[in-house]
C-alpha positions, 0 to 999 in steps of 0.5 A: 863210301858207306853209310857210316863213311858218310856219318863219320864225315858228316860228324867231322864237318860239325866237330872238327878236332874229334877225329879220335873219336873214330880212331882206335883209342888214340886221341888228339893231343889238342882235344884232350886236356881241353876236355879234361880242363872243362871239368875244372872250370864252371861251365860257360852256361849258353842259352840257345832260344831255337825252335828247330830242333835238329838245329838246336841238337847239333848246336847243343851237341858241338857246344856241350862237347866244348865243355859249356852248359847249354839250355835250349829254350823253343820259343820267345816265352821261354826263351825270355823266361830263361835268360830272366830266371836262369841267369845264362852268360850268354843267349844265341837267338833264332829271329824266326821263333814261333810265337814271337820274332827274336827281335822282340825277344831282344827288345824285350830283354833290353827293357826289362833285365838291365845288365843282361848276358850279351845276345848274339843273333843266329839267323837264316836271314842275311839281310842288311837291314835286318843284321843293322836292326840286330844290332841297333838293339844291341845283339853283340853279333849277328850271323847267317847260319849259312855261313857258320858252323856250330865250332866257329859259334863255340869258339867264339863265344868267350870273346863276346862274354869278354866284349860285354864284359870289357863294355860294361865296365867302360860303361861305369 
């Protein structure tokens, strides 16, 4: 196996569905009008708070390929800045961040932007008590990064926004 052998299957692994991309100009039935829909539709506009940046690149690449808008923001601060200013409809949130935990980003963001997009938590830590503090503070989802690819968050993403949605009307 080459090395390009090992890029494309690495590629494959991270963006499943996007074997034409490889091929000789033959695409996937099932990609495509996907990709042609995206541009019809106002994007999804995701904010990932996630100080790697070799994460943050491949969760941006795998979610702008799925045709959302994505902004990344490296740090609490920013990231808090960002979900207040940019108006996202939803935040992925790293918990180890460099100048605050993403606990107290989350806190932070329930005290102080009533009606916020719903925060889905993204973590290396799997520890019960933490995913039980992720979503005591309201996370709508906390996962392992371990145990998840960036396909499974992108797919996942429109029925959290629907969640949030649906409990913000039972809400009222």
């Amino acid at each position: 196996m080459n090395l390009l052998d090992d890029w494309t299957a690495s590629w494959l692994l991270w963006f499943p569905g996007s074997v034409s991309t490889f091929g000789a100009g033959q695409h996937d039935p099932a990609v495509l009008p996907f990709r042609l829909d995206a541009g019809r539709r106002a994007a999804v506009h995701v904010l990932l708070i996630e100080d790697d940046p070799s994460i943050a690149d491949m969760y941006r690449m795998q979610l702008e390929h799925d045709g959302y808008r994505v902004s990344v923001a490296s740090t609490g601060e920013v990231g808090f800045a960002s979900v207040s200013g940019d108006g996202p409809d939803i935040v992925l949130l790293d918990l180890l961040l460099p100048d605050r935990s993403g606990f107290e980003v989350l806190r932070q963001i329930n005290e102080r932007l009533p009606g916020h997009p719903p925060v889905v938590i993204l973590s290396n830590y799997g520890e019960p008590s933490m995913l039980d503090r992720g979503r005591s503070l309201g996370a709508v989802e906390y996962l392992v990064k371990s145990r998840v690819t960036p396909a499974d968050v992108s797919g996942l993403i429109p029925s959290w926004i629907e969640q949030s949605r649906t409990e913000e009307h039972e809400d009222s």
